[in-house]
N, C-alpha and C positions, 0 to 999 in steps of 0.2 A: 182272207178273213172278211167276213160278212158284215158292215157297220149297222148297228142297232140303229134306226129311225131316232133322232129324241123325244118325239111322242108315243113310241113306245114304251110302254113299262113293263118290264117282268111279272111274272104271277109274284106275290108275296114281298117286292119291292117298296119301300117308302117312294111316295108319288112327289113327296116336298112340304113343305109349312105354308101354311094358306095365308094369302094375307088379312092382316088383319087378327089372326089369331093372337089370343091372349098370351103373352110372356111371364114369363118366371124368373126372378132375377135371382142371381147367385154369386156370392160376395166372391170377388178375384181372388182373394187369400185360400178360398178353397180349390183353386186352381193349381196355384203356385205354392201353397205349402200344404195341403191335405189331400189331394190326388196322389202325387207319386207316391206316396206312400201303403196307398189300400193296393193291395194284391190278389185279395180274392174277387171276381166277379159278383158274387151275391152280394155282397156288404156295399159294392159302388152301386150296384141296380137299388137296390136298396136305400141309401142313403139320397141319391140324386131322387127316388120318388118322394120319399120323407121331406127332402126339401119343398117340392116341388105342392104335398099334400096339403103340408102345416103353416104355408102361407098365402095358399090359391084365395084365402078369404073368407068370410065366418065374422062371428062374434069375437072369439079368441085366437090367437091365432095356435093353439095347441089340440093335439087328439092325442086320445088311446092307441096303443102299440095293434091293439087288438083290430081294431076300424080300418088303419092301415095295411095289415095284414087280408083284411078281409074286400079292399077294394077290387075291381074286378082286373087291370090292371098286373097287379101284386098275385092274384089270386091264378092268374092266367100264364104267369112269368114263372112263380113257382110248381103248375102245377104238377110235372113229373120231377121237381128238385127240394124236397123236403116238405112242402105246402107251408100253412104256417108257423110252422115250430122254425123254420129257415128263414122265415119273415123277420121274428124275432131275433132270432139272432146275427141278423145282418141289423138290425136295429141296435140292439145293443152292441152289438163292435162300434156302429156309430156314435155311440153313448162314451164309451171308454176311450173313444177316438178324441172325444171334444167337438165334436159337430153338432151333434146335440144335447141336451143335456134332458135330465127324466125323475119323474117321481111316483115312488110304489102305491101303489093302492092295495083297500084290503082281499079285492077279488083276484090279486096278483097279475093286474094289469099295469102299465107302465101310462104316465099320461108323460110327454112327451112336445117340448118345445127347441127352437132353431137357438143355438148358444151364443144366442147376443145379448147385449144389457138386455131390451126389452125381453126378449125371455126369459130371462134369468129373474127378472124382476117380477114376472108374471105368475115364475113357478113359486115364487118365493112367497106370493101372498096367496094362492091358492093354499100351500103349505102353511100357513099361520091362519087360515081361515077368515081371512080379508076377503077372498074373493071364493065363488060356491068352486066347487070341482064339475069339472063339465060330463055331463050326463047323470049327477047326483053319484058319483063314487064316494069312496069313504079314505079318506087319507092313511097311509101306513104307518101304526106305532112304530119309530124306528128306536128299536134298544141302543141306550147311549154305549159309548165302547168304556171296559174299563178303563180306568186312569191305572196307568203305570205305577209301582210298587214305588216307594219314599227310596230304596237302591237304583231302581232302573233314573226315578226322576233326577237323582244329585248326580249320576254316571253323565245323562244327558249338560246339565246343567255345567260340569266341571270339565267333563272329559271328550265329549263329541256324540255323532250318532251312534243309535244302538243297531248294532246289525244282529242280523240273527242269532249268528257265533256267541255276542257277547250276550246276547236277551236270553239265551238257552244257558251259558256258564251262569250269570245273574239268577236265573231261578235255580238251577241248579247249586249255588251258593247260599239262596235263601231258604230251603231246606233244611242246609246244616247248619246256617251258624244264623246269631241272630241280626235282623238288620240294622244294628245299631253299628254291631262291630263294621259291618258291610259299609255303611256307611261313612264312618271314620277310615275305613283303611282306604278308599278312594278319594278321602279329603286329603290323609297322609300322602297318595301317592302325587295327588297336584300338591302340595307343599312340599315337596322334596321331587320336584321337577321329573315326576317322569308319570305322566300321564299314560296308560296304560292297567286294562282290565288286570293281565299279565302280573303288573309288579303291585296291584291290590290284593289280587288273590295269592300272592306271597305272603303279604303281609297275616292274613287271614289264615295260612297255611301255621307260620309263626308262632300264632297266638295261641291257634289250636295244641299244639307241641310245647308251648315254652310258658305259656299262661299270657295274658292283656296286661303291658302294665302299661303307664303313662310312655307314651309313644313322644309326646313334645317334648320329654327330658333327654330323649338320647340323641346319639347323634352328636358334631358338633357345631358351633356358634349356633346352639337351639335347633339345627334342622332335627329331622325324624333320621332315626337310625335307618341303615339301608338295609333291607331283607335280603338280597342278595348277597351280602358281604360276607355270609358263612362259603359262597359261591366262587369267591377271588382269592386266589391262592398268590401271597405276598410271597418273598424269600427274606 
């Protein structure tokens, strides 16, 4: 075997970092707990330029999804690998990743900061219009989300989180009956200790069948009578 000279380089070889060239720093936590976890190759090329882009220096330290995409760089890496629709979306994996964090515009551009206090603090007054939007963009109306129905709210409140199962049976209950009843039969079932969507909508089944009366009369030493007890077969 033929040893390579070390002043030889290969055609199309990195030659090495020059000295003196300008550094990029990049917080160790993104080493040790945000690398092993990215698995696709676009989203790291990606991300490590984003880093490298949105801190090289400037007024702010944020840009457009759009800028980044369009660097030559970026622009050179993607060009037989989606262009920049693949820009963006290694952007936003980084977005949902936590590395960086972002905010809509109305041209449906993303403007785009490193997810530390000071970024976060930077998006935040851009976004309340303390500080202009860089290159005169328009901030995104974000429609607030509904609040949850007065059943889903006391379910949360008394009984734990709503998963989907129970968000889908809860509408699915407030259809047919009204939310008051809904309401009570979930307080019934945290008063008579059995927390469960399950033994609400028994009671709710009940009512429907047997008529609403005063639930705190039955039962004894005042609890709520049990809906399942047509269920248990005494001798």
């Amino acid at each position: 075997m033929t040893a390579v000279p070390r002043d030889v380089v290969p055609d199309g070889t990195f030659e090495g970092f020059r000295t003196g060239a300008r550094a990029t720093a990049i917080p160790s936590q993104f080493f040790t707990e945000v690398l092993p976890g990215i698995e696709d190759a676009g989203e790291l090329r990606v991300t490590l330029y984003a880093l490298y882009a949105i801190t090289r220096g400037g007024a702010m330290p944020v840009m457009r999804a759009s800028a980044i995409a369009a660097e030559e760089p970026m622009a050179r890496a993607f060009a037989h690998h989606g262009g920049a629709a693949a820009v963006r979306a290694g952007l936003e994996a980084a977005v949902a990743r936590g590395v960086l964090r972002s905010l809509a515009l109305e041209d449906g551009d993303l403007l785009l900061v490193v997810n530390t206090e000071a970024g976060r603090r930077l998006l935040a007054r851009i976004a309340s219009g303390a500080e202009a939007t860089p290159g005169g963009g328009v901030v995104a109306t974000v429609e607030p989300a509904a609040l949850p129905s007065r059943p889903a709210q006391v379910y949360e409140q008394e009984i734990g989180l709503l998963t989907p199962a129970v968000t889908a049976a809860l509408a699915e209950a407030e259809a047919k009956y009204p939310a008051a009843w809904i309401v009570e039969a979930i307080r019934l079932a945290v008063l008579n200790n059995a927390r469960s969507w399950r033994y609400a909508e028994a009671i709710l089944r009940r009512w429907e069948t047997e008529g609403r009366d005063d639930e705190s009369a039955g039962g004894s030493a005042g609890r709520p009578a049990n809906p399942f007890d047509a269920l248990i077969h005494r001798d």
